[in-house]
Backbone as numpy.savetxt, mean C-alpha at the origin, in Angstrom:
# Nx Ny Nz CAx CAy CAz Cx Cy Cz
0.31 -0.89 25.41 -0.27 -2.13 24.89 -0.27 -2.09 23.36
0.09 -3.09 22.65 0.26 -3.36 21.42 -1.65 -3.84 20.67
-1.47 -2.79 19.87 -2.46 -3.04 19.03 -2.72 -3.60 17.38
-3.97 -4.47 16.98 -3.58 -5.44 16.16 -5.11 -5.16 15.91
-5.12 -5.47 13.97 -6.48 -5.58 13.47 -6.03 -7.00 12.36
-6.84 -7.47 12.04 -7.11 -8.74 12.04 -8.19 -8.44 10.35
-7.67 -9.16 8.93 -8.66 -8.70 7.70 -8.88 -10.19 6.98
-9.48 -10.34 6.78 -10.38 -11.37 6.22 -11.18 -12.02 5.71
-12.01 -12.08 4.43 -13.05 -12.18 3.96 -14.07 -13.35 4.40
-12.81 -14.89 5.17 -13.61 -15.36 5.72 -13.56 -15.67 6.93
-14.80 -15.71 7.55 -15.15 -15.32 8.65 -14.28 -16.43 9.75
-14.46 -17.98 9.76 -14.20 -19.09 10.61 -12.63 -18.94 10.15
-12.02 -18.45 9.39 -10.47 -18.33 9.77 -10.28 -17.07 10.57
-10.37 -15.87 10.64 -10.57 -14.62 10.85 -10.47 -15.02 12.66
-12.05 -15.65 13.11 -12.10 -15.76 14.29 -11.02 -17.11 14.69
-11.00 -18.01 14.06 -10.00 -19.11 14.76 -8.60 -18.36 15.23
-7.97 -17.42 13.59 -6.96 -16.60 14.23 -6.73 -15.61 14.98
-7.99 -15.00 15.80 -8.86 -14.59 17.12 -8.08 -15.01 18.00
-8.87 -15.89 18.06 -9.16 -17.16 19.18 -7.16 -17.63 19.91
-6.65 -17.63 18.27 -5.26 -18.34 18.61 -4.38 -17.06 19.11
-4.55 -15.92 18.50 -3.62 -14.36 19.22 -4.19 -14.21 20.85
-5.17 -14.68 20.60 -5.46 -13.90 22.41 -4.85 -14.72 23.23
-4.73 -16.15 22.86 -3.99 -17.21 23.63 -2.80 -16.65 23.87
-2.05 -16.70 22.77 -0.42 -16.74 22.35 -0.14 -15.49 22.85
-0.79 -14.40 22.96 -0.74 -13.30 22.80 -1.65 -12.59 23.91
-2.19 -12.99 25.38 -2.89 -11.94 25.85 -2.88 -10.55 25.94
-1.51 -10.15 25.98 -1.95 -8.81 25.95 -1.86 -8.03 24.40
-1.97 -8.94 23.61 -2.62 -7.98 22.25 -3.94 -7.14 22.23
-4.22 -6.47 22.07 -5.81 -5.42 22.18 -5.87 -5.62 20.74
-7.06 -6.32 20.19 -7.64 -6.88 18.91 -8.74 -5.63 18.06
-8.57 -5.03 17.32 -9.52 -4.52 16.85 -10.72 -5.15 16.58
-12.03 -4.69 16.33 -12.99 -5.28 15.25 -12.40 -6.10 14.34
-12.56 -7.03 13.74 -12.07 -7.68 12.22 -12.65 -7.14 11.16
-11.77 -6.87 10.29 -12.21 -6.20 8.58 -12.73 -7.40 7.85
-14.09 -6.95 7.33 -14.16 -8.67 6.58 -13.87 -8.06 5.38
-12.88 -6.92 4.59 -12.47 -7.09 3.25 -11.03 -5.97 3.57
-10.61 -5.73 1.98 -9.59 -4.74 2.11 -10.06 -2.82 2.19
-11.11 -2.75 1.69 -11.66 -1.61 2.06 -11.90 -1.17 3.73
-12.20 -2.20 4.30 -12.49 -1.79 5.86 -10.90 -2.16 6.36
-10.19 -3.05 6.22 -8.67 -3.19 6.36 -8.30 -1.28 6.31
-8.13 -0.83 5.21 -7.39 0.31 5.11 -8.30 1.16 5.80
-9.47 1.36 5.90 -10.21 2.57 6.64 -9.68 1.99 8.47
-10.09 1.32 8.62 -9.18 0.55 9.78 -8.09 1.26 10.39
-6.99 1.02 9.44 -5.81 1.52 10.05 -5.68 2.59 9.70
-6.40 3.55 8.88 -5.78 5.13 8.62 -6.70 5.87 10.09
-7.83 4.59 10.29 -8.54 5.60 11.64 -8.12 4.98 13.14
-7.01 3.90 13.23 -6.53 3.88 14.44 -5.15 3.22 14.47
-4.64 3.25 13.29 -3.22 3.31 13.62 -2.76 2.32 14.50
-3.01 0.87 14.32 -2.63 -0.12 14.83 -1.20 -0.50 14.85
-0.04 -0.87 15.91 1.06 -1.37 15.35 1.17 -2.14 14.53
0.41 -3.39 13.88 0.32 -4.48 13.44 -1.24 -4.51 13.04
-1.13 -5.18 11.95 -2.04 -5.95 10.58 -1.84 -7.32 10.35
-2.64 -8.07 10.61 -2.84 -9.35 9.58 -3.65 -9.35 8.48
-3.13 -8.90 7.50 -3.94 -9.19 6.29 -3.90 -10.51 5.47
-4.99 -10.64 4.80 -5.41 -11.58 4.04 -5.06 -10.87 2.74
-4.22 -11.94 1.89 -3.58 -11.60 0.23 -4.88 -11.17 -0.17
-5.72 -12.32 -0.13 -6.95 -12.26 -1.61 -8.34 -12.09 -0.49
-8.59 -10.27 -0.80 -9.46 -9.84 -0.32 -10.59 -8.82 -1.36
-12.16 -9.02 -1.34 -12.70 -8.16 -2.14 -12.33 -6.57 -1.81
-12.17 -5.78 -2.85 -12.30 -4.22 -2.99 -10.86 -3.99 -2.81
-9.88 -4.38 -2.16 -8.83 -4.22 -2.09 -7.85 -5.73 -1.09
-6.66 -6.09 -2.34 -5.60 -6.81 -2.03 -5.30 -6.66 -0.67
-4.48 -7.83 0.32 -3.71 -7.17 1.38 -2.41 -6.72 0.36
-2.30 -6.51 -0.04 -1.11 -5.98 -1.06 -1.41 -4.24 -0.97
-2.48 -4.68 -1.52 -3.09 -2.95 -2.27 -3.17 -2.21 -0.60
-3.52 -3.17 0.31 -3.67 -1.96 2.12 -2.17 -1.99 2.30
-1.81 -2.76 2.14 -0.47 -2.44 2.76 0.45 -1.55 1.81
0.30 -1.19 0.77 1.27 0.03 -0.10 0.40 0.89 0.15
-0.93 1.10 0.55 -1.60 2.79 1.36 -1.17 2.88 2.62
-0.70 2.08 3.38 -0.48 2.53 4.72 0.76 3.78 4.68
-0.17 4.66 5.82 1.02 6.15 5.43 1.85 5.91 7.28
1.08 5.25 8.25 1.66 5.37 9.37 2.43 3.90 9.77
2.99 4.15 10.96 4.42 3.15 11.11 3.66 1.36 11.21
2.61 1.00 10.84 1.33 -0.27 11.03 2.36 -1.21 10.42
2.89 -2.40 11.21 3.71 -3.20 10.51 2.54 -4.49 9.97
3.01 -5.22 8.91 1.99 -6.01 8.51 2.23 -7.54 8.53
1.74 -8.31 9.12 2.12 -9.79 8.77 0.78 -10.45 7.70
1.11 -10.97 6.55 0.25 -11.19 5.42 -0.15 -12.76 6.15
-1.36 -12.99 6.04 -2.38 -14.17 6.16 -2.00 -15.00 4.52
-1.34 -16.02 4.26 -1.76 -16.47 2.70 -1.09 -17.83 2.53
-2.17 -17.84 1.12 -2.58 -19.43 1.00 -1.39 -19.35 -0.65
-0.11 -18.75 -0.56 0.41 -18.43 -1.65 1.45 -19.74 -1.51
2.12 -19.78 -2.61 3.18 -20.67 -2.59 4.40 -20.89 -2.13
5.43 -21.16 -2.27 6.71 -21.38 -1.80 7.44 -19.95 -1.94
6.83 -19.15 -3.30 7.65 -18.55 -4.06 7.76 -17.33 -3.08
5.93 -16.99 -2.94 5.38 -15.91 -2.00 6.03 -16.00 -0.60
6.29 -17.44 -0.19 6.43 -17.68 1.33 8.12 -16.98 1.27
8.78 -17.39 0.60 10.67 -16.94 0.66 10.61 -15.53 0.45
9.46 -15.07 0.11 9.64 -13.09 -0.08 9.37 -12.69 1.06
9.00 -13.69 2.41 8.84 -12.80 3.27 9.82 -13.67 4.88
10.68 -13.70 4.15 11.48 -14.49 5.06 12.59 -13.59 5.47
12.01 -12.36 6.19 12.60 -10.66 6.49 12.07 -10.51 7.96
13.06 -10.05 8.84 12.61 -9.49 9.94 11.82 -8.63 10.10
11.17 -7.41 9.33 10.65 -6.84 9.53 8.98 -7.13 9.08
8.88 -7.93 8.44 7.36 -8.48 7.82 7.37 -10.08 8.32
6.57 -10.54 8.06 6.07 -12.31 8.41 4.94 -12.23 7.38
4.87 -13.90 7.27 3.74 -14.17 6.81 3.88 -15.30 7.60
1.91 -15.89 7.59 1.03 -17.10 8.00 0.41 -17.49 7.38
1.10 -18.54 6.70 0.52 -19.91 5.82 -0.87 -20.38 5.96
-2.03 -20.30 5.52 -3.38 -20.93 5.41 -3.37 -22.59 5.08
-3.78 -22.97 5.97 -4.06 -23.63 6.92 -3.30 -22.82 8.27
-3.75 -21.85 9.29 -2.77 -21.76 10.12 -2.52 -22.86 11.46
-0.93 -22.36 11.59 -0.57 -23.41 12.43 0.03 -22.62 13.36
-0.37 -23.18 14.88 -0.41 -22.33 16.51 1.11 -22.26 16.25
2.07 -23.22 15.76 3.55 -23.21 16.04 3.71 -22.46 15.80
3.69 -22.16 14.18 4.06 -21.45 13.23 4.06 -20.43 13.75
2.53 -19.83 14.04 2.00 -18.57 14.49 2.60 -17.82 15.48
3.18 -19.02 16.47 3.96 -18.88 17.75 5.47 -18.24 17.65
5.81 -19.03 16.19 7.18 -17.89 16.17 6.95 -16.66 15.33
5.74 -16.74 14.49 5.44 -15.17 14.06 5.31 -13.85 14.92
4.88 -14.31 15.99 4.66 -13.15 17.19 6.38 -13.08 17.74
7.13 -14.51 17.82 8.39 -13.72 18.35 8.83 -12.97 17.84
8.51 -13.18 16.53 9.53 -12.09 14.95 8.76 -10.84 15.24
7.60 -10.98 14.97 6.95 -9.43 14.92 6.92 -8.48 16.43
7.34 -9.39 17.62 7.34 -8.61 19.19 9.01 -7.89 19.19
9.88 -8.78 18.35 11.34 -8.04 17.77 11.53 -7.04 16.82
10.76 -7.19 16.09 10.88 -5.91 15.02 10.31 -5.16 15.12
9.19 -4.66 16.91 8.66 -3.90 16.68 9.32 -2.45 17.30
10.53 -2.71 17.69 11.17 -1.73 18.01 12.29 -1.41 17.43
11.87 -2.28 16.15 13.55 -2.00 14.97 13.15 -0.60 14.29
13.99 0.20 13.98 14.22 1.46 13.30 12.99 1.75 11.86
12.31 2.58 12.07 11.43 2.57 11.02 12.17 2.72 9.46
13.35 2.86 9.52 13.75 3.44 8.07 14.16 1.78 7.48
14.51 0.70 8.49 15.10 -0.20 7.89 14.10 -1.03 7.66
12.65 -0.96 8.55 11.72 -1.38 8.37 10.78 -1.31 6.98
11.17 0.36 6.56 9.96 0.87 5.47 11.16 -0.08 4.05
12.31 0.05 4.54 13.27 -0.59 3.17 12.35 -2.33 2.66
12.52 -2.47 4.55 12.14 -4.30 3.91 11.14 -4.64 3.38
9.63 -3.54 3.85 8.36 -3.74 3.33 8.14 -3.74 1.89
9.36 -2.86 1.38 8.83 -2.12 0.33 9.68 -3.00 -0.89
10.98 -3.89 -0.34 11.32 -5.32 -0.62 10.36 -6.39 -1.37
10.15 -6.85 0.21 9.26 -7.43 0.06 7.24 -7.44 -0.71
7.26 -6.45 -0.86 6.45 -5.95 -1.96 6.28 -6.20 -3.24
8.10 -6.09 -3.70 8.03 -5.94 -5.04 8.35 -7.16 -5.30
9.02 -7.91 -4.51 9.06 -8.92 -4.55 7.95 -10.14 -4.48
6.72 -9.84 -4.49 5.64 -10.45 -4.44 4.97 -10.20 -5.71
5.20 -8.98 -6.61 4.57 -8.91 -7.29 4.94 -9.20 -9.13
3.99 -9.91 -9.47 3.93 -10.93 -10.67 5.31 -10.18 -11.40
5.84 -11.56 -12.55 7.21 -11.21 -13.37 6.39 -10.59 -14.52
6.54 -9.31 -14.72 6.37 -8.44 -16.06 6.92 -8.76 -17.34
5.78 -8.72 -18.41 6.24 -8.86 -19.71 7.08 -8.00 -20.26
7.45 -8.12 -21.79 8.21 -6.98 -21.97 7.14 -5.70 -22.32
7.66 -4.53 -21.71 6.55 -3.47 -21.98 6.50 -2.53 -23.57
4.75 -2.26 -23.19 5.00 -1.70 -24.66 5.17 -0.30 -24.58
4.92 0.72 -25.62 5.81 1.83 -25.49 5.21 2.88 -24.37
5.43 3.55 -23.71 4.86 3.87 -22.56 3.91 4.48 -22.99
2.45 5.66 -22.43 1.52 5.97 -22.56 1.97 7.76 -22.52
1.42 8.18 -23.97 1.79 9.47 -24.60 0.89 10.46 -24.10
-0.55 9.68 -24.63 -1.54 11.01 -24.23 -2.98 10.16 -23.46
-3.47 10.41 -22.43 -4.69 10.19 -22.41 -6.04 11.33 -22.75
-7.01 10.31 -22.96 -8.60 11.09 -23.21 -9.53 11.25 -22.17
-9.94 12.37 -21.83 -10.65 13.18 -20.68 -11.91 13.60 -21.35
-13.12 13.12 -21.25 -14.86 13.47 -21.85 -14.63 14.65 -20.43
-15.61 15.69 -21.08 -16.45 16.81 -19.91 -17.66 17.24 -21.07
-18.60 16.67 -20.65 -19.80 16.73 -21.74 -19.68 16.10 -23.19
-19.80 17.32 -23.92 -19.37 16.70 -25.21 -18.23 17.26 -25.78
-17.35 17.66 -25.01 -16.20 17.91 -25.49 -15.06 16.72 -24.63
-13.85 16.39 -25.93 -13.33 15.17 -25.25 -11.75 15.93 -25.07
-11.05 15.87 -24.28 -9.87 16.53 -24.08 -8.55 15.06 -24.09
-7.62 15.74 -25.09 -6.74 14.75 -25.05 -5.22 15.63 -24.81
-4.58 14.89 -23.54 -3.72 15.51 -22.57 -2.34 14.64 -22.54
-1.63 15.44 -23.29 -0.32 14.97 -22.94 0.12 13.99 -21.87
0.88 13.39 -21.77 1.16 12.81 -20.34 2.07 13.57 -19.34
2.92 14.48 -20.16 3.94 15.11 -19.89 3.76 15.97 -19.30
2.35 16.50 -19.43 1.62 17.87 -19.03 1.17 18.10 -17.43
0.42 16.35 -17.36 -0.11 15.96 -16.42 0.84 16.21 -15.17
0.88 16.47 -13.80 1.18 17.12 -12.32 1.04 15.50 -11.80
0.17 14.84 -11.62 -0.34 13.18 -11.12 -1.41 13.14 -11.70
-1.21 11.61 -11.22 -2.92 10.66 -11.11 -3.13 10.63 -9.93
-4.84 10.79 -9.47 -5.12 10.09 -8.07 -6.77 9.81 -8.05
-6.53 8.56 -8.05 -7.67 8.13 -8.26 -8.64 8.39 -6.66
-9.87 8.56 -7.30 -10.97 9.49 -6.70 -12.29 8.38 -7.12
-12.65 8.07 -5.83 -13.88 6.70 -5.99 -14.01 6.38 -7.24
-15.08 6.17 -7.97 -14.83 5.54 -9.44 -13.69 5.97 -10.89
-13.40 6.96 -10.14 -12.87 8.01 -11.26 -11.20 8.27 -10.94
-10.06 8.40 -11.38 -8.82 9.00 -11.68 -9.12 10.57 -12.04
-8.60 11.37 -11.01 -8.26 12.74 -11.31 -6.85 12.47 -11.91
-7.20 13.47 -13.34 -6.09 13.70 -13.68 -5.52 15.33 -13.94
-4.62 15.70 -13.01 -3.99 16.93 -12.60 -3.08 17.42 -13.78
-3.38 18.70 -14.19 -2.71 20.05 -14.66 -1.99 20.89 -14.15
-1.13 22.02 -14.35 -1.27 23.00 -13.95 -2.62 24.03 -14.24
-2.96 23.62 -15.77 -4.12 24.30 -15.90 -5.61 23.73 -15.33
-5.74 22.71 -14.30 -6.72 22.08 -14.07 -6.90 20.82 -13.97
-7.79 20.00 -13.52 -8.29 18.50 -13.78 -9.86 17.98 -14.55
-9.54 16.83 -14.96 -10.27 15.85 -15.35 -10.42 14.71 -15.10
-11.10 14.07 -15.53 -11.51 12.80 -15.02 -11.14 11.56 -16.09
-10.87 10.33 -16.03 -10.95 9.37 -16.34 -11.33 8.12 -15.81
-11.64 7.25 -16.43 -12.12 5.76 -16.05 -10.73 4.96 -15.69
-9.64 5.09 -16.02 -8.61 4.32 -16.26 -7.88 3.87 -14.82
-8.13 3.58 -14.31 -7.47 2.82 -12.76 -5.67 3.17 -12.46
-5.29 3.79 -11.33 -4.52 4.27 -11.28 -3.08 2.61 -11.74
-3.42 1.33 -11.14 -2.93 0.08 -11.66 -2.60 0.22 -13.23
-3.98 0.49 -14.02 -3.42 0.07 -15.19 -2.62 1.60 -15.95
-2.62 2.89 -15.47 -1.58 3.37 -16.09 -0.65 3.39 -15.13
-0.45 3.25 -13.90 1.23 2.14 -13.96 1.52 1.28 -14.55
1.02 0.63 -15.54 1.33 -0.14 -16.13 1.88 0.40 -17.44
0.93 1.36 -18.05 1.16 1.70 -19.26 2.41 3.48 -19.21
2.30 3.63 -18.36 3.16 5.10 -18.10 5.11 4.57 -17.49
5.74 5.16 -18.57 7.12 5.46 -18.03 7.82 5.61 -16.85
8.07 4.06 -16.13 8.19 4.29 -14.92 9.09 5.32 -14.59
10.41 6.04 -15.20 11.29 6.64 -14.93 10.40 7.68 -14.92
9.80 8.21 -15.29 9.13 9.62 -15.25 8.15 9.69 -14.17
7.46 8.49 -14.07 5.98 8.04 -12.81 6.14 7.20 -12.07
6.26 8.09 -10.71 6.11 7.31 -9.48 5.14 7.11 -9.37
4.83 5.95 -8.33 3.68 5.40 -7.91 3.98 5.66 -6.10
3.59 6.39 -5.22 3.47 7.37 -4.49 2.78 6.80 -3.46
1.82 5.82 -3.74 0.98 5.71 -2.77 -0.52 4.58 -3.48
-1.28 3.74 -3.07 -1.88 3.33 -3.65 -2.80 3.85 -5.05
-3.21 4.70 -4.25 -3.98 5.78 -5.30 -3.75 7.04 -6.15
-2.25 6.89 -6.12 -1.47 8.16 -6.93 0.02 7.99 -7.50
-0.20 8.44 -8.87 1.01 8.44 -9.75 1.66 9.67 -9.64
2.80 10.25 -9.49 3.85 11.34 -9.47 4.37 11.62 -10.97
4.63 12.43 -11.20 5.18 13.24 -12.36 6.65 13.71 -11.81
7.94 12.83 -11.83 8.66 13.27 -11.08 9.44 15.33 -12.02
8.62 15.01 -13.03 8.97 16.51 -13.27 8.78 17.69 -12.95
7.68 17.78 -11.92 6.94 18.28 -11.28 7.38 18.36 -9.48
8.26 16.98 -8.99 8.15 17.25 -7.78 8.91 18.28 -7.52
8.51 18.98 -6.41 9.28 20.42 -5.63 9.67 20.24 -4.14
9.75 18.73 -3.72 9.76 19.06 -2.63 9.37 17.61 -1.92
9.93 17.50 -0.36 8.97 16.43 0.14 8.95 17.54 1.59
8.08 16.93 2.34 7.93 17.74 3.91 7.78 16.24 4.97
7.94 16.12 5.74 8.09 15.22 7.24 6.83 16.30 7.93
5.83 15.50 8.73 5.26 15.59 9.87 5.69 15.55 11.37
4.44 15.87 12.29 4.98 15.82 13.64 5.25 13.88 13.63
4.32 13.47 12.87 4.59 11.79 12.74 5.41 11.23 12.17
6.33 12.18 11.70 7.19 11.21 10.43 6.83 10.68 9.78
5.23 11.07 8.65 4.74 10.88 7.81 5.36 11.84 6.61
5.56 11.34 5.55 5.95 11.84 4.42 4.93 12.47 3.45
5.44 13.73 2.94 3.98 14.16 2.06 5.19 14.96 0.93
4.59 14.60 -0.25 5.09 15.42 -1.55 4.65 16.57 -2.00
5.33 17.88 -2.75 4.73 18.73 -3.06 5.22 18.56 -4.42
4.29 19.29 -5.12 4.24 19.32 -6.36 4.13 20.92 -7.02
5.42 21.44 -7.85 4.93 22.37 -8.93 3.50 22.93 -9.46
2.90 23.72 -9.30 1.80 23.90 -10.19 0.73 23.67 -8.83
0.57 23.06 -8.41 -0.01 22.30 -6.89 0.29 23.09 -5.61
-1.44 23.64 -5.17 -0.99 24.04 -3.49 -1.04 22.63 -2.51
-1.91 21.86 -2.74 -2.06 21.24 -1.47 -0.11 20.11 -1.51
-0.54 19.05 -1.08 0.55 17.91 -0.90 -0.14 16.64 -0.54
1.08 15.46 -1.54 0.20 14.54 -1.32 0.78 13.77 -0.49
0.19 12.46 0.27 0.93 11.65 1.38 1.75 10.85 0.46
2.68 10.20 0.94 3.45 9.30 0.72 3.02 7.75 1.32
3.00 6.40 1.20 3.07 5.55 1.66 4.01 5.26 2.26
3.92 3.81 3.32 5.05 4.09 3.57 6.15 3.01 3.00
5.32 2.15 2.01 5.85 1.61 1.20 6.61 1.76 -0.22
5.97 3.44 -0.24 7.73 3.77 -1.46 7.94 5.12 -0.63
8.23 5.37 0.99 9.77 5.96 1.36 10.83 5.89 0.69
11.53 4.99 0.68 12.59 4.65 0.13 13.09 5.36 -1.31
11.95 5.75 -2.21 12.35 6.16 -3.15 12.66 7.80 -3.28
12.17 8.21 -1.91 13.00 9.50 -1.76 14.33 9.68 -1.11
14.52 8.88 -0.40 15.67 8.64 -0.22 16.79 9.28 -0.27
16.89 9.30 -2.18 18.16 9.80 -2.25 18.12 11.49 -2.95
16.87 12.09 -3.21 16.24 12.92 -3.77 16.88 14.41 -2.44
């Protein structure tokens, strides 16, 4: 039986699109509903649903931001009230979206698309997500010069750290760990905005909550799941991969 969680901040769409899957759809098995993106991603890292409907514009976390943490095979169809522009980025067999206002038709051929792709090949699958991703996300200015050194407080001493030095980022509840070989620290700085400001050729973005130092990587490893995890130089543990930048190991 195919399983499905359902994210939403508001409530009378959430249940109407309830109401319309169990129709269209009896034998879907419905999770609880997430009423934000924080319970969205705790959601699926604790039951691994085939399928997600997320909602774009959710508090604590984007359906954007759950769907580039997902580390297991959870395919996603986006809930959104976006435009024409958003709607043609997902006009891919392996993803859907559902237009707000939803419509039973509509909805009706979203389940044929998503009951077909759910036995399409995960590698061609993780390509289109990760497509369609970037393809959703806003046209970038021109950038300014990438980010040299950041500043790390530990009492009253303030530590200022190469970037070059740094192993990753991974942001840690309010805080960004930022990794050494000789150690970590902390910053305020959101793992978003130094992707923004850090050298993409040098920094991957790995996973929602972690930047890569590709100078550093040593390695990737596969699970009994065909989950992806990176190792890193300098680093015992390993970190997961999403499964929305697979692809960029690829050719590594």
């Amino acid at each position: 039986m195919t399983t499905a969680l359902i994210a939403d901040d508001e409530p009378h769409l959430a249940t109407y699109l309830r109401s319309q899957l169990t129709t269209l759809w009896p034998e879907l098995a419905l999770l609880p509903t997430a009423r934000n993106g924080v319970e969205a991603a705790e959601a699926i890292a604790a039951h691994a649903p085939e399928l997600a409907f997320l909602d774009i514009k959710m508090p604590g976390l984007s359906g954007l931001e759950v769907a580039q943490g997902i580390e297991g095979a959870t395919r996603v169809v986006f809930v959104t009230a976006y435009d024409e522009f958003a709607v043609q980025a997902f006009e891919q067999e392996a993803i859907d979206y559902v237009l707000k206002p939803i419509n039973a038709q509509r909805l009706a051929r979203c389940i044929e698309r998503v009951r077909r792709v759910l036995d399409a090949p995960a590698a061609t699958d993780d390509a289109r997500l990760a497509s369609a991703l970037q393809r959703l996300a806003p046209p970038l200015a021109a950038a300014p010069a990438p980010l040299r050194y950041v500043r790390a407080s530990q009492g009253e001493l303030t530590h200022q750290i190469d970037v070059a030095d740094v192993l990753f980022f991974r942001s840690d509840d309010k805080y960004t760990c930022v990794q050494t070989a000789t150690g970590e620290h902390l910053i305020r700085t959101t793992i978003a905005e130094l992707a923004a400001q850090l050298d993409a050729q040098q920094f991957w973005q790995v996973h929602r909550s972690t930047l890569v130092n590709l100078r550093f990587v040593a390695g990737t490893r596969r699970d009994e799941l065909s989950r992806l995890f990176v190792r890193m130089r300098g680093f015992e543990g390993e970190l997961p991969v999403s499964r929305a930048y697979v692809h960029l190991f690829k050719a590594m």
